[in-house]
N, C-alpha and C positions, 0 to 999 in steps of 0.2 A: 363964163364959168361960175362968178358969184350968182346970178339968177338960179343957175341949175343947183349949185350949194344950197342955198337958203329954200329953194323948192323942198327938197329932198328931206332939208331936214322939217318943214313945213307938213311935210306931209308923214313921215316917221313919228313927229310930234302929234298931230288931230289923230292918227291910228292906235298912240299910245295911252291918248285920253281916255277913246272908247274900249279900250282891251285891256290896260292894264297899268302900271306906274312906269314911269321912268323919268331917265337925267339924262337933258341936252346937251351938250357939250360943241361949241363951236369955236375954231378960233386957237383951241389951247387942248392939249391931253390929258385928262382930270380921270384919275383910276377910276371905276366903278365896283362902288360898296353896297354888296347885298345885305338886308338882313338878317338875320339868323331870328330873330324874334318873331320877327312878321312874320317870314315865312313865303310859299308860294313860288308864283313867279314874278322875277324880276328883273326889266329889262332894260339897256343903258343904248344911246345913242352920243355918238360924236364923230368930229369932223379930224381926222387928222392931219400931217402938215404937209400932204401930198394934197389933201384936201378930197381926199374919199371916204366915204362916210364905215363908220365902224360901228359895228350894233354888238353888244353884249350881254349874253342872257343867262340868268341863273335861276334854274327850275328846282326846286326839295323832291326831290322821289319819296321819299316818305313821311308821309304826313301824321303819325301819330305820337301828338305832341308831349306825351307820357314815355318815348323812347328818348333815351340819350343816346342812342346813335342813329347819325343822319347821315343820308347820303344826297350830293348834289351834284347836279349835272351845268358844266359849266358849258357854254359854247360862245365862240367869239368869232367874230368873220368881216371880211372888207368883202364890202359889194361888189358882186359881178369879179371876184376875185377868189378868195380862199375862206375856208370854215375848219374850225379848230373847235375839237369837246374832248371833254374828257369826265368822269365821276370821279367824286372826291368826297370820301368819307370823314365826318367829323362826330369827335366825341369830349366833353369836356372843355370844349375852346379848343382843342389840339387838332391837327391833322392826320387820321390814322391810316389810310391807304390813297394811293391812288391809282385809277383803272380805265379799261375802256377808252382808249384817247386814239382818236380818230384827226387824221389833215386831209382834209378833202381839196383839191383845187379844182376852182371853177371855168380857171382858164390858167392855161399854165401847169407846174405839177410841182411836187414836191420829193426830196429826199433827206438821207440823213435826219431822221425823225425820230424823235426819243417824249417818254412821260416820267418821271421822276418826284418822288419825296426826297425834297430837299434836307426838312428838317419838321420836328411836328408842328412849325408853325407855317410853312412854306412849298410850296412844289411850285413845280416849273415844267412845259409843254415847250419844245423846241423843235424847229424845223427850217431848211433852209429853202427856199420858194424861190420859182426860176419860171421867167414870163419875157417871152420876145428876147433871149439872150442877156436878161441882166437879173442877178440874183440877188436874193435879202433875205437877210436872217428872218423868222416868225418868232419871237417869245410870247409865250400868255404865260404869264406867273398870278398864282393864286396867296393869299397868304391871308392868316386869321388874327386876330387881336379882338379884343373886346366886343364879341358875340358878332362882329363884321367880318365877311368875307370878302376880299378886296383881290379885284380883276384890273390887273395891268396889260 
Protein backbone atom coordinates (compact mmCIF):
# COMPACT_ATOMS: atom_id res chain seq x y z
CA UNK A 1 0.00 0.00 0.00
CA UNK A 2 2.91 2.47 0.70
CA UNK A 3 4.53 1.59 -2.86
CA UNK A 4 1.12 2.41 -4.40
CA UNK A 5 0.96 5.84 -2.10
CA UNK A 6 4.20 7.07 -2.84
CA UNK A 7 3.56 5.91 -6.82
CA UNK A 8 0.61 7.90 -6.99
CA UNK A 9 1.63 10.81 -5.47
CA UNK A 10 4.92 10.45 -7.72
CA UNK A 11 3.22 10.53 -10.60
CA UNK A 12 0.44 13.56 -9.55
CA UNK A 13 3.67 15.32 -8.70
CA UNK A 14 6.06 14.91 -12.57
CA UNK A 15 2.18 15.89 -14.11
CA UNK A 16 2.01 18.85 -11.80
CA UNK A 17 5.46 20.09 -12.88
CA UNK A 18 4.70 19.77 -16.55
CA UNK A 19 1.05 21.51 -16.28
CA UNK A 20 0.90 23.52 -13.67
CA UNK A 21 1.96 24.42 -9.73
CA UNK A 22 1.12 22.53 -6.93
CA UNK A 23 1.43 21.25 -3.02
CA UNK A 24 2.29 17.75 -2.02
CA UNK A 25 0.96 16.82 0.95
CA UNK A 26 1.66 13.32 2.49
CA UNK A 27 1.38 11.87 5.63
CA UNK A 28 -0.61 14.86 7.29
CA UNK A 29 -3.73 17.21 6.01
CA UNK A 30 -2.38 20.65 5.25
CA UNK A 31 -5.44 22.98 3.79
CA UNK A 32 -4.78 24.17 0.25
CA UNK A 33 -4.21 27.97 -0.14
CA UNK A 34 -4.93 29.42 -3.62
CA UNK A 35 -3.77 32.59 -4.55
CA UNK A 36 -5.86 35.43 -5.37
CA UNK A 37 -2.83 37.38 -6.73
CA UNK A 38 -1.45 34.94 -9.09
CA UNK A 39 -4.35 33.88 -10.19
CA UNK A 40 -4.98 31.04 -12.76
CA UNK A 41 -5.09 27.53 -11.92
CA UNK A 42 -4.26 26.02 -8.93
CA UNK A 43 -3.85 22.64 -7.94
CA UNK A 44 -3.13 20.89 -4.56
CA UNK A 45 -2.47 17.14 -3.97
CA UNK A 46 -2.41 15.00 -0.63
CA UNK A 47 -2.62 11.90 1.03
CA UNK A 48 -5.29 11.55 3.48
CA UNK A 49 -5.48 9.45 6.72
CA UNK A 50 -7.40 6.66 4.82
CA UNK A 51 -4.37 7.13 2.78
CA UNK A 52 -6.31 8.12 -0.51
CA UNK A 53 -5.15 10.49 -2.40
CA UNK A 54 -7.20 14.03 -2.50
CA UNK A 55 -6.51 16.43 -5.38
CA UNK A 56 -7.73 20.16 -5.09
CA UNK A 57 -8.25 22.56 -7.64
CA UNK A 58 -8.99 26.16 -7.86
CA UNK A 59 -9.57 27.69 -11.42
CA UNK A 60 -10.33 32.15 -11.70
CA UNK A 61 -13.17 32.05 -14.28
CA UNK A 62 -12.42 35.50 -14.83
CA UNK A 63 -9.34 36.83 -15.77
CA UNK A 64 -9.56 40.44 -16.13
CA UNK A 65 -7.35 41.60 -13.57
CA UNK A 66 -8.93 45.39 -13.58
CA UNK A 67 -12.26 43.58 -12.28
CA UNK A 68 -12.76 43.34 -8.55
CA UNK A 69 -15.20 40.80 -8.87
CA UNK A 70 -13.92 37.28 -9.34
CA UNK A 71 -15.36 34.37 -9.66
CA UNK A 72 -13.76 30.88 -8.74
CA UNK A 73 -14.52 27.44 -9.29
CA UNK A 74 -13.45 25.25 -6.54
CA UNK A 75 -13.34 21.38 -6.99
CA UNK A 76 -12.11 18.87 -4.54
CA UNK A 77 -12.31 15.04 -5.00
CA UNK A 78 -10.76 11.49 -3.59
CA UNK A 79 -9.79 9.29 -6.32
CA UNK A 80 -11.84 6.66 -7.86
CA UNK A 81 -14.40 8.02 -5.19
CA UNK A 82 -16.26 11.49 -5.06
CA UNK A 83 -15.94 15.12 -6.72
CA UNK A 84 -17.29 18.16 -5.09
CA UNK A 85 -17.21 22.13 -7.05
CA UNK A 86 -18.88 24.53 -6.61
CA UNK A 87 -18.34 28.77 -7.78
CA UNK A 88 -17.48 31.08 -5.33
CA UNK A 89 -17.62 34.66 -5.90
CA UNK A 90 -15.21 37.25 -4.27
CA UNK A 91 -14.98 40.91 -3.99
CA UNK A 92 -12.77 42.96 -1.69
CA UNK A 93 -11.22 40.00 0.44
CA UNK A 94 -14.88 39.14 1.18
CA UNK A 95 -17.16 36.32 0.06
CA UNK A 96 -20.16 37.55 -1.96
CA UNK A 97 -22.06 34.46 -3.25
CA UNK A 98 -21.90 30.99 -3.65
CA UNK A 99 -23.30 28.78 -6.73
CA UNK A 100 -23.27 25.93 -8.79
CA UNK A 101 -22.23 23.14 -6.31
CA UNK A 102 -22.36 19.90 -7.79
CA UNK A 103 -21.37 16.05 -5.52
CA UNK A 104 -20.85 13.81 -8.04
CA UNK A 105 -19.98 10.13 -6.69
CA UNK A 106 -17.76 8.01 -8.61
CA UNK A 107 -18.71 5.09 -6.82
CA UNK A 108 -21.05 5.01 -4.24
CA UNK A 109 -23.74 8.13 -4.11
CA UNK A 110 -24.51 10.84 -2.28
CA UNK A 111 -27.48 12.64 -0.19
CA UNK A 112 -28.54 15.18 2.02
CA UNK A 113 -26.43 17.89 -0.03
CA UNK A 114 -26.26 21.48 0.71
CA UNK A 115 -23.83 24.80 -0.59
CA UNK A 116 -24.00 27.61 1.69
CA UNK A 117 -22.49 31.17 2.69
CA UNK A 118 -21.45 30.91 5.97
CA UNK A 119 -20.34 34.34 6.47
CA UNK A 120 -18.36 36.79 3.95
CA UNK A 121 -15.48 35.18 5.04
CA UNK A 122 -16.52 31.50 4.85
CA UNK A 123 -18.89 28.99 2.93
CA UNK A 124 -19.25 25.45 3.37
CA UNK A 125 -20.27 22.49 0.70
CA UNK A 126 -21.82 19.40 2.72
CA UNK A 127 -22.85 16.04 1.91
CA UNK A 128 -23.15 12.78 3.42
CA UNK A 129 -21.37 9.79 1.06
CA UNK A 130 -22.48 6.27 1.38
CA UNK A 131 -20.08 3.43 -0.42
CA UNK A 132 -20.53 -0.40 0.36
CA UNK A 133 -22.99 0.32 3.48
CA UNK A 134 -20.74 2.68 5.51
CA UNK A 135 -21.36 6.40 5.45
CA UNK A 136 -19.13 9.72 6.00
CA UNK A 137 -19.79 13.14 6.24
CA UNK A 138 -18.01 15.31 2.92
CA UNK A 139 -17.06 19.02 4.04
CA UNK A 140 -15.08 21.19 1.56
CA UNK A 141 -15.12 24.64 3.44
CA UNK A 142 -13.72 27.43 1.66
CA UNK A 143 -12.74 30.53 3.40
CA UNK A 144 -10.69 33.97 2.50
CA UNK A 145 -8.22 36.06 4.56
CA UNK A 146 -5.41 37.98 3.28
CA UNK A 147 -5.95 37.79 -0.70
CA UNK A 148 -5.88 33.45 0.10
CA UNK A 149 -8.42 31.33 -0.61
CA UNK A 150 -8.03 28.32 1.71
CA UNK A 151 -9.71 24.81 0.78
CA UNK A 152 -10.16 22.46 3.58
Amino acid sequence: MKIKKISLVAIFFCASILFGSTYVSANEAIDSQYDIEQGGTQTFYEIDEQDDLVVTEVSEDISNARMSDRSYTVKKSKLLKWEVSFKVAVKNNKITSVNSSQFKAITGSFSSTSCFKNSSTKETATGKYKLVGFTSNVNVIATISNKKLTIQ
